[in-house]
C-alpha positions as CSV (number, residue, x, y, z in Angstrom):
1,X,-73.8,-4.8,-24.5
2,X,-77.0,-3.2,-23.2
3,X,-75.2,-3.2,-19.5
4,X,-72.5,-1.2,-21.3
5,X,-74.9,1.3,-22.8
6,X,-76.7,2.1,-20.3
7,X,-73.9,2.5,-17.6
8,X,-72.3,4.9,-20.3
9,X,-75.7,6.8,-20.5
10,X,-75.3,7.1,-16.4
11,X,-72.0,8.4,-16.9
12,X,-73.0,11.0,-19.6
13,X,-76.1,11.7,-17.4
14,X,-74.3,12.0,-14.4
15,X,-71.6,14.2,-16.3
16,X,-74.2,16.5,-17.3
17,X,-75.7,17.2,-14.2
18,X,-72.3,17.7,-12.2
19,X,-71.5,20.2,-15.0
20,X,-74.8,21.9,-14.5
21,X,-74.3,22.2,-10.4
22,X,-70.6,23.6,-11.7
23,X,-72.3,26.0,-14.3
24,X,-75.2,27.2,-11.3
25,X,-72.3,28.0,-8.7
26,X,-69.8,29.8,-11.4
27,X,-72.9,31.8,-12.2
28,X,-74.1,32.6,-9.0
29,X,-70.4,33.6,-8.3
30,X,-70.4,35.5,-11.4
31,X,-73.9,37.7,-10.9
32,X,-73.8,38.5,-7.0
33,X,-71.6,41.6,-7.6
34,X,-74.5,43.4,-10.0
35,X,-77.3,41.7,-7.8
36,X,-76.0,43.6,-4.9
37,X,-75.7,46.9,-7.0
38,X,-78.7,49.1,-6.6
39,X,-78.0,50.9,-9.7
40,X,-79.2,47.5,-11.4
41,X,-82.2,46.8,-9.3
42,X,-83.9,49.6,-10.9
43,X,-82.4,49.3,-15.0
44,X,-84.3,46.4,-15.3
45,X,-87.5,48.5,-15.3
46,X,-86.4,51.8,-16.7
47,X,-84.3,50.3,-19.8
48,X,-85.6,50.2,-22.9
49,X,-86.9,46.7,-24.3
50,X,-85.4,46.9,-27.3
51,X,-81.9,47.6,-25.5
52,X,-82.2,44.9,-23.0
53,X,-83.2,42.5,-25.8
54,X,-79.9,43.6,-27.6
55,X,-78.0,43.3,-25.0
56,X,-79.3,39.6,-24.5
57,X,-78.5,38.6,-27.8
58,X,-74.9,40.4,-28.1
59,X,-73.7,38.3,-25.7
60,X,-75.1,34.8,-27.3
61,X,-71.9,34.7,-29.7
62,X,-69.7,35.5,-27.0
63,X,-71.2,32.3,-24.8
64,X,-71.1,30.4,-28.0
65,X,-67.5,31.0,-28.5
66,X,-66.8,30.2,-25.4
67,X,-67.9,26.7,-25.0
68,X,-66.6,25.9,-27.8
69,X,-63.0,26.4,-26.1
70,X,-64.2,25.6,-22.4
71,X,-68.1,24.7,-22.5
72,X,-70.1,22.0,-20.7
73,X,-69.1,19.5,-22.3
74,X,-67.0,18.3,-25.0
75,X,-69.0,19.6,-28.1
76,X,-68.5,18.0,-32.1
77,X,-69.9,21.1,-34.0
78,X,-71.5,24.6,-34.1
79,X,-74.9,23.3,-33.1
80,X,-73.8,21.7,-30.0
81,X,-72.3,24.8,-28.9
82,X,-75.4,26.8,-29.7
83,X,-76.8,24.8,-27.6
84,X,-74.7,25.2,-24.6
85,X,-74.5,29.1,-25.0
86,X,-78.5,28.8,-24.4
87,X,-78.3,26.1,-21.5
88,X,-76.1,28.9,-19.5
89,X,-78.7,31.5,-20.7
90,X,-81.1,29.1,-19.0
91,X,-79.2,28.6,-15.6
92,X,-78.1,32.1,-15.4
93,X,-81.9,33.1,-15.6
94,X,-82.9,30.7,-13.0
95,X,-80.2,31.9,-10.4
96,X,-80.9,35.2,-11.3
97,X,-84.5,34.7,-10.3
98,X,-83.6,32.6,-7.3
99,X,-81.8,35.0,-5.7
100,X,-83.7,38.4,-6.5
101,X,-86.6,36.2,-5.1
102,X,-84.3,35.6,-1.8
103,X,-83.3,39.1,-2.0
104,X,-87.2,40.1,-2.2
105,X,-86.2,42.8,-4.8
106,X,-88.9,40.8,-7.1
107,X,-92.5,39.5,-5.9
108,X,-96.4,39.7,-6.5
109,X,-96.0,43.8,-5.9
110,X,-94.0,43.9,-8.8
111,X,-95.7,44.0,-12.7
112,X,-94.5,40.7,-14.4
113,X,-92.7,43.4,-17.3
114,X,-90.6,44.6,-13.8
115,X,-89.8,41.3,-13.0
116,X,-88.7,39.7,-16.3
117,X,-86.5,43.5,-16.9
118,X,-85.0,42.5,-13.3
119,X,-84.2,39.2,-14.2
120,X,-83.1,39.5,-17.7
121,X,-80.7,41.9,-17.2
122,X,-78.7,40.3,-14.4
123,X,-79.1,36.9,-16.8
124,X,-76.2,38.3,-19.1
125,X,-73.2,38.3,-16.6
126,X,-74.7,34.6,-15.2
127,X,-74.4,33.3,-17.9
128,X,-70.9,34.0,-18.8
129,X,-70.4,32.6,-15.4
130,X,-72.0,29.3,-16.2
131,X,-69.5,29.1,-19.5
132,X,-66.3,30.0,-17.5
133,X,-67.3,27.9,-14.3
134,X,-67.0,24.6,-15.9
135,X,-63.8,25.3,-17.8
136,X,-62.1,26.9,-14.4
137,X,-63.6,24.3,-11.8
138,X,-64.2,21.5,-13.8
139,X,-60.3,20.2,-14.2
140,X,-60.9,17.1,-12.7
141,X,-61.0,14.3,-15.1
142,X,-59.6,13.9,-18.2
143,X,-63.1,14.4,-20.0
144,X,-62.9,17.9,-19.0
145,X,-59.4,18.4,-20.1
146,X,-60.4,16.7,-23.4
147,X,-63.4,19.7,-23.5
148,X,-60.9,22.4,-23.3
149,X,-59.6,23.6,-26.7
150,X,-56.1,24.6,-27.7
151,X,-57.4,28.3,-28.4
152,X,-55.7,30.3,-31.7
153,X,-55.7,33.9,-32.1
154,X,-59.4,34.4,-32.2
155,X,-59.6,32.6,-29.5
156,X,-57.0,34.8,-27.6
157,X,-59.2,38.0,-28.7
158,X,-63.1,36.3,-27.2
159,X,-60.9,36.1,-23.9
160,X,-59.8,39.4,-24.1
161,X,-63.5,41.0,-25.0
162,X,-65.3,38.1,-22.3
163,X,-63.2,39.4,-19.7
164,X,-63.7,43.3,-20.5
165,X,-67.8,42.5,-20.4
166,X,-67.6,41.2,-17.0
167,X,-65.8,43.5,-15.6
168,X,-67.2,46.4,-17.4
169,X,-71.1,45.1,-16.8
170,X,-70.1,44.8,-13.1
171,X,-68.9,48.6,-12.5
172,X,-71.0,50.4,-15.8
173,X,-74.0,50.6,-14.0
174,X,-72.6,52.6,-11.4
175,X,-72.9,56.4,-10.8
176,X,-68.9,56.3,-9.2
177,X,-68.0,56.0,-13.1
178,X,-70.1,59.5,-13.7
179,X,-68.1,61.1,-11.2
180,X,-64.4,60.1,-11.6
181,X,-65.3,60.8,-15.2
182,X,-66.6,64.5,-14.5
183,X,-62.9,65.4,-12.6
184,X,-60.8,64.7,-14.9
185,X,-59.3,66.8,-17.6
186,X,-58.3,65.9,-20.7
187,X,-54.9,65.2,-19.2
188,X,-55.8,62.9,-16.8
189,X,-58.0,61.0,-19.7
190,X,-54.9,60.4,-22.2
191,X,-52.7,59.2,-18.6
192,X,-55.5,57.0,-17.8
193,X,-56.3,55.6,-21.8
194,X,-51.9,55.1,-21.4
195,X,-51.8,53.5,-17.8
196,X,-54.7,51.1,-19.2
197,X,-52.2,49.9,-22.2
198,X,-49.4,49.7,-20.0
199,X,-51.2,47.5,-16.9
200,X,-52.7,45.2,-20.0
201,X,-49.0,44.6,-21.3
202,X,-47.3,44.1,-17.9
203,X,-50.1,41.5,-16.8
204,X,-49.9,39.5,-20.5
205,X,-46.7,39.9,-21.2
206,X,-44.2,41.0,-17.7
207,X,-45.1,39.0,-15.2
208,X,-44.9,35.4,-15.2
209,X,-48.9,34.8,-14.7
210,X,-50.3,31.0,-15.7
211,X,-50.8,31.3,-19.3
212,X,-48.2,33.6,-20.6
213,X,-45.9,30.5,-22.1
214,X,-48.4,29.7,-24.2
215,X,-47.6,33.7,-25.9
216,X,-44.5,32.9,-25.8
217,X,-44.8,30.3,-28.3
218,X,-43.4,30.8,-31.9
219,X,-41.1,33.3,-31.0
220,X,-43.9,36.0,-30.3
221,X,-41.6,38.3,-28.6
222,X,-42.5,41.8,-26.7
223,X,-43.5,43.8,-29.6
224,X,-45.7,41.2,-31.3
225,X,-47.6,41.0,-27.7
226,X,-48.1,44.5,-27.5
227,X,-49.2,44.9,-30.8
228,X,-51.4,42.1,-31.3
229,X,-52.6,41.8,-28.1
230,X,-52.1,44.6,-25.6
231,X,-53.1,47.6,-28.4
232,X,-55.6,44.9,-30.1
233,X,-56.9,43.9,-26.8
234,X,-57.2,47.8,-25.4
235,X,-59.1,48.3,-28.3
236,X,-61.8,45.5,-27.8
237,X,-62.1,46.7,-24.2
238,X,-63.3,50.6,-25.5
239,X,-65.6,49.4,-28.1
240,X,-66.7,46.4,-25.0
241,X,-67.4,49.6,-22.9
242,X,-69.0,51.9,-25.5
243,X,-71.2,49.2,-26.4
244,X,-72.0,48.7,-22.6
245,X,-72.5,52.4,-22.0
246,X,-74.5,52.9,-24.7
247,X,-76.6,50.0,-24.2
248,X,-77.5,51.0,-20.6
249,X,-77.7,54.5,-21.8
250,X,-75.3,56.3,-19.9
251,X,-74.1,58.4,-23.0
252,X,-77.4,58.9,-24.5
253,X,-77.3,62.6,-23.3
254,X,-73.9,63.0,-23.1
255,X,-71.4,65.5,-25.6
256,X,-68.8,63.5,-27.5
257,X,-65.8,64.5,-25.3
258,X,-67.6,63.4,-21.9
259,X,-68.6,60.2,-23.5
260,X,-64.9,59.3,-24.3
261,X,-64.3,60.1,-20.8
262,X,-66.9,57.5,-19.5
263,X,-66.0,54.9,-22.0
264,X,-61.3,55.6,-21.1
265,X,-62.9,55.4,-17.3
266,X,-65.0,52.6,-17.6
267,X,-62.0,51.2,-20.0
268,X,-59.3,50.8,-17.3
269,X,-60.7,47.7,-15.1
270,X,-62.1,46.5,-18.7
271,X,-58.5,46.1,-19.7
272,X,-57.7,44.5,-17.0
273,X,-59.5,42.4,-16.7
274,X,-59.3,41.6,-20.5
275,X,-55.9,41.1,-19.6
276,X,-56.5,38.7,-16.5
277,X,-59.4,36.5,-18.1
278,X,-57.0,36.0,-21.5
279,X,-54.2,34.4,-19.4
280,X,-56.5,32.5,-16.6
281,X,-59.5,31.2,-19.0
282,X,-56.9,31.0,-22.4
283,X,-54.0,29.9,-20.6
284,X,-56.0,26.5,-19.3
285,X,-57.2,26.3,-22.7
């Protein structure tokens, strides 16, 4: 008996840290876009504490939903889901500061409040990476198929807004959005907000992507996807990007019009890739 249970605590030990090497890649994967991104070298000094604390904790629920549908591993309650949301918090901090260290964009020249802004910011889209690795990489055994979840409606919609954050953390930053946003007219805005809808739809619900069976279940047919998810989803990718915007404060001193005009802009590759992480992350679910 005592052989048994320790060669099963090997196994779990041995699970764990396989799942941690997964999580550690996934977010490294994850974070090099915005660690490459100058724009984000120098937020972490410049943005307000209070914000970047906010923005820490806004995504917590997000990374606790998460694993509970495709986590580390295969988790019995609320608590152990907690807990994984805050062991990818961990390992997205520690690549984070791994590879702004290799980068030399943080060292003894820098004030420690630089160098924990610096790191703490780029910790949020890590993270998410350290979640989605394990479901996406991890399909190996059937331990990790056990882990992943059948995931309902709400489920559908923590897809939809986990896959507008990365995407919309990765490009928000950005000075390109403040241009494309100060061409256009009010025109090109409302073509841009409708293009947006219409990509979402055709990538959930017109072209035979992994994943879409599963919407096609119960009879959902084209207007119940549009509704529930395309117009639904559209609308968790604005408030994603408003949220973002406003966090970062990029529309701190901007008018009301030219702040819808960021967040439509900033909206497009939001919806997508709401779209794209609701069919790839749900659809292995």
């Amino acid at each position: 008996m005592t052989t048994v249970t320790q060669q099963r605590r090997r196994e779990i030990e041995r699970g764990f840290i396989v799942s941690l090497g997964r999580a550690a890649g996934g977010s490294i994967v994850f974070v090099l876009p915005v660690l490459m991104t100058m724009e984000m070298w120098t937020l972490g000094a410049s943005m307000d504490r209070w914000r970047l604390a906010l923005l820490l904790a806004a995504v917590v629920p997000l990374l606790v939903g998460l694993s509970h549908y495709i986590g580390f591993e295969e988790t019995e309650t609320v608590v152990d889901d907690i807990r994984d949301a805050f062991v990818a918090i961990l390992v997205g901090f520690v690549t984070s500061t791994f590879i702004l260290t290799l980068f030399g964009l943080i060292g003894p020249t820098r004030s420690l409040d630089e160098i924990l802004g610096a790191i703490v910011i780029q910790t949020a889209p890590a993270s998410f990476g350290a979640v989605i690795a394990q479901g996406q990489l991890g399909q190996s055994d059937e331990g990790d198929k056990r882990r992943n979840r059948e995931a309902d409606y709400f489920g559908d919609l923590l897809f939809l807004a986990s896959g507008a954050v990365f995407l919309s953390f990765n490009i928000a930053p950005t000075e390109e959005v403040d241009l494309i946003s100060a061409s256009m007219t009010p025109y090109h805005t409302v073509a841009l907000a409708l293009l947006s809808i219409a990509s979402m739809h055709v990538i959930v619900y017109g072209v035979e992507f992994s994943g879409q069976n599963a919407l096609m279940r119960d009879g959902r047919g084209f207007w119940s996807v549009f509704l529930r998810y395309s117009l639904v989803g559209y609308a968790i990718a604005l408030l994603v990007c408003a949220a973002m915007l406003w966090l970062l404060g990029r529309i701190d001193d901007l008018g009301p019009e030219a702040a819808l005009r960021l967040i439509v802009v900033l909206g497009f590759p939001a919806a997508i890739g709401a779209a794209f992480a609701r069919l790839i992350v749900g659809g292995q679910s």
